[in-house]
C-alpha positions as CSV (number, residue, x, y, z in Angstrom):
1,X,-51.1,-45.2,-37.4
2,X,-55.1,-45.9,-36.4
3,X,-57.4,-44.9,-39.0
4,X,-58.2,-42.4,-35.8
5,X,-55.5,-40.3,-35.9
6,X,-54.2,-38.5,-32.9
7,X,-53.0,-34.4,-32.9
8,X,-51.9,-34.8,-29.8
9,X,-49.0,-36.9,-28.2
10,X,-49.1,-40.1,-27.7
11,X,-49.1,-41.0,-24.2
12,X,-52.0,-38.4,-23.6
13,X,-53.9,-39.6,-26.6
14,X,-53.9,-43.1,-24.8
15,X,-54.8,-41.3,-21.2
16,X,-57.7,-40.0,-23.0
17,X,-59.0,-42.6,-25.2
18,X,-58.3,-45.4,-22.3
19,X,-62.1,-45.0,-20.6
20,X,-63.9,-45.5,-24.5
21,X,-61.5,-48.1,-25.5
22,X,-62.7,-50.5,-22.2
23,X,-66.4,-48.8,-22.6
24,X,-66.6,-50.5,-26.2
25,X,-65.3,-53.6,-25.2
26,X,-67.6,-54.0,-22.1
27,X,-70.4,-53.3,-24.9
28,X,-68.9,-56.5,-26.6
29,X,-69.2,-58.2,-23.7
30,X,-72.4,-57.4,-23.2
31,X,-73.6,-58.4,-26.9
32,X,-72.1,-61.5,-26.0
33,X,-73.8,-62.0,-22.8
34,X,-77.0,-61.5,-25.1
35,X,-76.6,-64.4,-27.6
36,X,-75.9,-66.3,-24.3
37,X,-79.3,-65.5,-23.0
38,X,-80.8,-65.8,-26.8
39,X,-79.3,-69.1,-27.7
40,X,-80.8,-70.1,-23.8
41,X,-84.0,-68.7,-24.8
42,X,-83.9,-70.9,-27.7
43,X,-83.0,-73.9,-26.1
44,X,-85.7,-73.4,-23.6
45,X,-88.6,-72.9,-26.4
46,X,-89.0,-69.3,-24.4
47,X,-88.5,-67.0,-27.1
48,X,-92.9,-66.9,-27.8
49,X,-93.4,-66.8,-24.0
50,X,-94.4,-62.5,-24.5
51,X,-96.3,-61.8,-27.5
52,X,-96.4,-58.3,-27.9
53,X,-93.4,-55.5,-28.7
54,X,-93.6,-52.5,-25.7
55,X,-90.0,-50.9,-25.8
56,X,-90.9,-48.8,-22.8
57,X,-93.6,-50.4,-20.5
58,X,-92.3,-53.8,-21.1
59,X,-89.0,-53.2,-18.5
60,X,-91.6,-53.9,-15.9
61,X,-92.4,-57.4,-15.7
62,X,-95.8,-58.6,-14.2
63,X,-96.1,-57.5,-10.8
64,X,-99.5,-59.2,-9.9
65,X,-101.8,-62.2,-10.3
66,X,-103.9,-59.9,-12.7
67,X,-100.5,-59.4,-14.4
68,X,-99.2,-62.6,-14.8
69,X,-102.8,-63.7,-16.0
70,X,-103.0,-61.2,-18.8
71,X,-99.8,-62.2,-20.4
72,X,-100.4,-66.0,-19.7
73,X,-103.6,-65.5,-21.7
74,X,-102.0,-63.6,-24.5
75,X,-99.7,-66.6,-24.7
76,X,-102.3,-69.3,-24.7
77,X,-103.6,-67.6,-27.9
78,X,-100.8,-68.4,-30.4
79,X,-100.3,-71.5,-32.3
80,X,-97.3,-72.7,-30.0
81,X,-99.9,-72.7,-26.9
82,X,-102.4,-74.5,-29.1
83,X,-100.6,-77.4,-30.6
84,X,-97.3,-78.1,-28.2
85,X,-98.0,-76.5,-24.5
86,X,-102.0,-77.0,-24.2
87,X,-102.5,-77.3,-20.4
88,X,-99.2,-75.3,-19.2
89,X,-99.6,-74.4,-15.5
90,X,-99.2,-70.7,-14.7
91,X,-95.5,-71.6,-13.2
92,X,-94.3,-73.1,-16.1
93,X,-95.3,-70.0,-18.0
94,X,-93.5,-68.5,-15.8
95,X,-90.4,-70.5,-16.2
96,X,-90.3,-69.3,-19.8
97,X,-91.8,-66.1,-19.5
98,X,-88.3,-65.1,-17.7
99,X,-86.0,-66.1,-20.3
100,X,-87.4,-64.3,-22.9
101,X,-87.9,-61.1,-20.1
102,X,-84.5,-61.1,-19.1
103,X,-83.4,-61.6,-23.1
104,X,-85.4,-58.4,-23.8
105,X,-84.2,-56.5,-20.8
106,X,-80.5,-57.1,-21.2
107,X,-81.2,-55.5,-25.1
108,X,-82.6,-52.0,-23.2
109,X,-80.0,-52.3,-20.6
110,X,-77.4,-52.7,-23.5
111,X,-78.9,-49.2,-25.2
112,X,-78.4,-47.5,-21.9
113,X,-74.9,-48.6,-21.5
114,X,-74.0,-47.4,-25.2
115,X,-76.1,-43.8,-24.2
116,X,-75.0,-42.6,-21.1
117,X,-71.4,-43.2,-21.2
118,X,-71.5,-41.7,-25.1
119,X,-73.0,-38.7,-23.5
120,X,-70.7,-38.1,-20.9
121,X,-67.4,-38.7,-22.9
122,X,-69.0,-36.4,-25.3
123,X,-68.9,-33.8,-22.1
124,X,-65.7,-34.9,-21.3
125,X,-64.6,-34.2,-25.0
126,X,-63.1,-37.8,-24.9
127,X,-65.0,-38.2,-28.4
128,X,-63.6,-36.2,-31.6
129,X,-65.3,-36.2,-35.0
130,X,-63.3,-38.9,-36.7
131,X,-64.7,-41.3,-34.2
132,X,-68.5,-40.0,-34.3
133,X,-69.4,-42.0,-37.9
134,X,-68.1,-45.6,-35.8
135,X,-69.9,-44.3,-32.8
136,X,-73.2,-43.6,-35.0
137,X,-73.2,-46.8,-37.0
138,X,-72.8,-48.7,-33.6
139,X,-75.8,-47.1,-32.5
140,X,-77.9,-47.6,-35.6
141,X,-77.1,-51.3,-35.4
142,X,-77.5,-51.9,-32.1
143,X,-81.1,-50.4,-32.6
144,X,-81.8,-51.9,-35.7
145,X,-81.0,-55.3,-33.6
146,X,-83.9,-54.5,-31.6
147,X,-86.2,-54.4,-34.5
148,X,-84.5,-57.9,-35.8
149,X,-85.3,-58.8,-32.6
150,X,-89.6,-58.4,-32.2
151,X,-89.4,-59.3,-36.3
152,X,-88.6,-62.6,-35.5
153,X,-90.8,-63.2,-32.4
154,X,-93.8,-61.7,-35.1
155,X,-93.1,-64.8,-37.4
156,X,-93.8,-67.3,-34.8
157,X,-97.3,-65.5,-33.5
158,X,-100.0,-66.5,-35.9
159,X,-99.6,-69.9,-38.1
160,X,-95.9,-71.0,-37.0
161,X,-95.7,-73.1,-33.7
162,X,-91.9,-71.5,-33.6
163,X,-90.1,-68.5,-35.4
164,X,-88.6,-68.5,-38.8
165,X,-85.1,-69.7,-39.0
166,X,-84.7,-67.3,-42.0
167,X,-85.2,-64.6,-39.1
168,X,-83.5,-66.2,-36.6
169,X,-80.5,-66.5,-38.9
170,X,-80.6,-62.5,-39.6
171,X,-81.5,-62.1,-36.0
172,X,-77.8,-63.6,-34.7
173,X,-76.1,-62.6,-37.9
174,X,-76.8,-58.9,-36.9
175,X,-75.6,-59.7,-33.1
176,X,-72.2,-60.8,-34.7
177,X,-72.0,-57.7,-37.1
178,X,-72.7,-55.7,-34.5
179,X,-69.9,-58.0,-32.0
180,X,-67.3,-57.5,-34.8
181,X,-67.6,-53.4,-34.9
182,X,-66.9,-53.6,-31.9
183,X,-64.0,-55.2,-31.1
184,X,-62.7,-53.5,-34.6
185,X,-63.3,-50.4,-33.3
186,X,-61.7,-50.8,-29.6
187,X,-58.8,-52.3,-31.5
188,X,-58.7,-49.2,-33.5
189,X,-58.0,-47.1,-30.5
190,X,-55.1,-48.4,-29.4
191,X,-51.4,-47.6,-30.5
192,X,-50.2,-48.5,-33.7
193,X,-47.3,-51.4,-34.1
194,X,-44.3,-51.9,-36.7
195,X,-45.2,-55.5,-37.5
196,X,-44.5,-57.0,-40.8
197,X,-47.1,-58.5,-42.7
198,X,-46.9,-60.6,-45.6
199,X,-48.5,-59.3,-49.4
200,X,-51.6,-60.7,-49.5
201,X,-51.8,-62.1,-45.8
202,X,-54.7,-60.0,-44.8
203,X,-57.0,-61.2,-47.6
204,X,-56.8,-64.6,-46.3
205,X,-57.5,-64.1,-42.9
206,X,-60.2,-61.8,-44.2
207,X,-62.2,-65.2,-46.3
208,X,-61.1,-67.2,-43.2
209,X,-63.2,-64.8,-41.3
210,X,-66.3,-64.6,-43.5
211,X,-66.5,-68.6,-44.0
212,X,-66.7,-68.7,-39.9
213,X,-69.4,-65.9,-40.6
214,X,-71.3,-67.8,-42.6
215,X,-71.0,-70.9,-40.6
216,X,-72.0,-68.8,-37.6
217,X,-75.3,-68.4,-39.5
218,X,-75.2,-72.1,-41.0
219,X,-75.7,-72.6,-37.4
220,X,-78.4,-70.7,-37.0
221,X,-80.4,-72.6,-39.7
222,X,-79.6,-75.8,-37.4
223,X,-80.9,-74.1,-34.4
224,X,-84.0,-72.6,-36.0
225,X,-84.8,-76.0,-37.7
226,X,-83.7,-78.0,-34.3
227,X,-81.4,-80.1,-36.7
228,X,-79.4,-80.8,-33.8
229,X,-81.8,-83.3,-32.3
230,X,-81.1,-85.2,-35.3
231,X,-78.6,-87.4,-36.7
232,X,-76.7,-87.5,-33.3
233,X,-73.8,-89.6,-34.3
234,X,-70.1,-88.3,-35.6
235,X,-68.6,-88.3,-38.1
236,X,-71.1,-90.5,-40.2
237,X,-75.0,-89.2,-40.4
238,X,-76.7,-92.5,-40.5
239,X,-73.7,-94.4,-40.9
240,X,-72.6,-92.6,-44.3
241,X,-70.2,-89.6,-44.5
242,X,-72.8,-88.3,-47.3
243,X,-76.1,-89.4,-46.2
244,X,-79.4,-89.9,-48.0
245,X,-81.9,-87.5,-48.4
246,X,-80.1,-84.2,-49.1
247,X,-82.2,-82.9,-52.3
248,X,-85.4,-84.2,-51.2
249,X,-87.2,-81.0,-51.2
250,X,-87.9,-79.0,-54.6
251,X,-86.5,-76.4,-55.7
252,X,-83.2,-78.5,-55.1
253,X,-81.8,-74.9,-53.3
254,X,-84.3,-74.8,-50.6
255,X,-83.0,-78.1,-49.0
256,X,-79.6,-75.6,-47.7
257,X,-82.8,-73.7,-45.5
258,X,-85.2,-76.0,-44.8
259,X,-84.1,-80.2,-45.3
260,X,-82.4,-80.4,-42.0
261,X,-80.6,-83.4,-43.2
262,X,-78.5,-80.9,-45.4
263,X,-78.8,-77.8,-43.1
264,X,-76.8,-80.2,-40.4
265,X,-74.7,-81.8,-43.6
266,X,-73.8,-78.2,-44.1
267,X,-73.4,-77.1,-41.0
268,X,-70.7,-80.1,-40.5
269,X,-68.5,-79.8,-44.1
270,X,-68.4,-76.2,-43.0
271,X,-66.7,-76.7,-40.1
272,X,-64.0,-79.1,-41.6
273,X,-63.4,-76.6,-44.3
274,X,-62.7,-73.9,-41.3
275,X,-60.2,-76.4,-39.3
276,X,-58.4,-76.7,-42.6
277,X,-58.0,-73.3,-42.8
278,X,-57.4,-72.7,-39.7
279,X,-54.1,-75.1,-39.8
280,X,-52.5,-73.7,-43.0
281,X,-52.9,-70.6,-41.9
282,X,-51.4,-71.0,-38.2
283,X,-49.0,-73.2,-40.0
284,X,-48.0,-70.6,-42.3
285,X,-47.9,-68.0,-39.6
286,X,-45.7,-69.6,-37.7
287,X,-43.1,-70.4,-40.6
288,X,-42.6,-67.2,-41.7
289,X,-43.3,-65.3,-38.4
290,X,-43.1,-67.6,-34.9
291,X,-46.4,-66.4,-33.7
292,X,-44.3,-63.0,-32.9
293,X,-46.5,-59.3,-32.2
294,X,-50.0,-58.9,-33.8
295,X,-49.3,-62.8,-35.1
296,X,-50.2,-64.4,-31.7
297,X,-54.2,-63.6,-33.0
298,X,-53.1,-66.6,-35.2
299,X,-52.2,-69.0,-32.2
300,X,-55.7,-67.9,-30.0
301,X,-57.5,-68.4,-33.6
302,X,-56.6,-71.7,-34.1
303,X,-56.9,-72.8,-30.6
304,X,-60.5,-71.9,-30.4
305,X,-61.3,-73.5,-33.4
306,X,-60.1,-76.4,-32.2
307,X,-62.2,-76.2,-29.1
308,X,-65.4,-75.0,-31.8
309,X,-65.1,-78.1,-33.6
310,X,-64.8,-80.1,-30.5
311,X,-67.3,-78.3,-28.5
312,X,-69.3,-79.0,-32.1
313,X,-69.0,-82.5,-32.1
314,X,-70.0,-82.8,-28.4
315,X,-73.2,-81.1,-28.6
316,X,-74.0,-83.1,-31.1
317,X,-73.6,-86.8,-29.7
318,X,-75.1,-85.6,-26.6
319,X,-77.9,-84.7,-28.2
320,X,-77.7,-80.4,-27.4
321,X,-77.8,-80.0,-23.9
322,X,-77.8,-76.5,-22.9
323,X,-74.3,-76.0,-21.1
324,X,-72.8,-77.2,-24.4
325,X,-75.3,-75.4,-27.0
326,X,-74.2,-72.1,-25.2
327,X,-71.1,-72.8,-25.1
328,X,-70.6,-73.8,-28.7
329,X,-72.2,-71.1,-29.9
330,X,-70.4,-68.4,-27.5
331,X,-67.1,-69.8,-29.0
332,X,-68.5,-69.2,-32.3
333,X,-68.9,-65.6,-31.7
334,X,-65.2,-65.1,-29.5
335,X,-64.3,-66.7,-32.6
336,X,-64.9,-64.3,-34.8
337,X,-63.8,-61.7,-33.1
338,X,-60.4,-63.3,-32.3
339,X,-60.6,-62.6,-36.6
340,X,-61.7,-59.3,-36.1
341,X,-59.2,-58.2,-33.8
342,X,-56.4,-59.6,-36.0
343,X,-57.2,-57.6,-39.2
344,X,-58.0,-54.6,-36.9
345,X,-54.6,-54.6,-35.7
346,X,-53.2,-55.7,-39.1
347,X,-54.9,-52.5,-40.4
348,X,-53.0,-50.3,-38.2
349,X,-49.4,-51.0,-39.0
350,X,-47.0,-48.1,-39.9
């Protein structure tokens, strides 16, 4: 049965749990919609375009000349300004400015959609007190996003011409916690199947999922560092499989966070590892159970890494151009959650 468990029968459970079940998974949708506009706002060097952290006044964008003037003159103070957009034009502020707006503004809009629906399934006693400690955490993550959020905008303010990539990695790490709560959670509140499931089974699935993790923020690192500009060709990096110049920073460690020769090299023997995976696991699933009931998670999982890896390779040789950036990075996170949903499931058989 779901960790949730139901006094009530099972058809009305369902009638009453239906409206939170889709609410959690349009919040998913939502937190991916935001690493959409992120990974944009990234791509478009927007993300240092509003230099200051108002939670409340800073839903209104400028409004006025005046406005736009202020915040084009906070911006012009900052080391990016200075050293890489010296003589930007009001309207190609402006052009920036948006993206990291509309980035911000799709966070508070996010909060809302989490507050007012919690408070009215709470008066609609749709919510019981098994569910509030998921609901809470949620909450606290979501918020605590936020912070991530302004934390890493701070570290590109003052002697940086661009954020930290150390931030920038826990920045889009925490998005994907928080993405992977919530699909677990939605998947939680649905009925419980009789499936079998293999000794063992789950603790692969659950290292397949946290290597994809830790390429998600592998990635990261390449974004934050613009590896991607770099070393354009596949599969060789300049025409070796292992190329030069991977411990030429001291201490050797430092090269896995800041060398991007090695943050791409990385980034690259990641993703082979994960198609390997991916394979003998599908290839196991199928053997021992056709794909059949909760199993199917294993088909979707390897057909979209697949298309990661592809997508991967593409961005790449074409040198990142935005369509593909996003949606490599999208897959990334649907990805993951394809993962997520498959253990959820898997933790809900009788």
């Amino acid at each position: 049965m779901s960790v949730f468990n139901q006094p009530v029968s099972e058809q009305t459970y369902e009638a009453k749990i239906r409206p939170v079940r889709i609410w959690l998974y349009v919040l998913a949708l939502l937190v991916l919609l935001m690493v959409m506009v992120g990974g944009a706002t990234r791509l478009t060097d927007s993300g240092l375009s509003i230099t200051q952290w108002k939670p409340i006044s800073g839903t209104i964008p400028p409004l006025s000349l005046k406005d736009w003037n202020a915040e084009f003159d906070a911006y012009r103070q900052i080391p990016e300004y200075q050293q890489i957009n010296k003589g930007m034009s009001l309207e190609e502020f402006k052009g920036i400015f948006w993206w990291e707006w509309g980035h911000r503004f799709l966070g508070r809009f996010i909060g809302l959609v989490f507050l007012v629906p919690f408070l009215v399934f709470l008066f609609q006693r749709r919510l019981d007190w098994k569910l509030a400690p998921a609901l809470a955490v949620l909450f606290v993550m979501g918020g605590f996003q936020g912070f991530l959020g302004w934390w890493m905008v701070s570290s590109g303010l003052v002697e940086r011409v661009d954020v930290s990539q150390y931030r920038l990695a826990a920045h889009l790490g925490a998005a994907c916690i928080l993405f992977v709560a919530l699909i677990w959670v939605a998947r939680q509140l649905r009925p419980a199947q009789v499936m079998w499931v293999q000794k063992g089974w789950r603790p692969l699935v659950v290292f397949f999922g946290l290597i994809v993790f830790v390429q998600i923020i592998a990635g990261a690192f390449v974004a934050g560092l613009d590896a991607g500009f770099s070393h354009n060709t596949w599969p060789l990096m300049d025409g070796k499989f292992i190329p030069n110049g991977l411990a030429m920073h001291h201490p050797i460690w430092i090269n896995s966070f800041e060398n991007i020769i090695t943050v791409q090299f990385h980034h690259r023997m990641i993703a082979y590892l994960i198609l390997a995976l991916a394979v003998g696991l599908s290839w196991h699933a199928w053997a021992k159970t056709q794909f059949d009931g909760v199993h199917g998670w294993m088909l979707i999982i390897a057909g979209l890494t697949l298309l990661q890896v592809i997508l991967g390779i593409l961005t790449l040789i074409y040198v990142v151009p935005m369509h593909l950036g996003l949606a490599h990075q999208v897959t990334a996170f649907v990805l993951m959650g394809s993962v997520a949903a498959y253990l959820s499931d898997m933790s809900r058989q009788n």
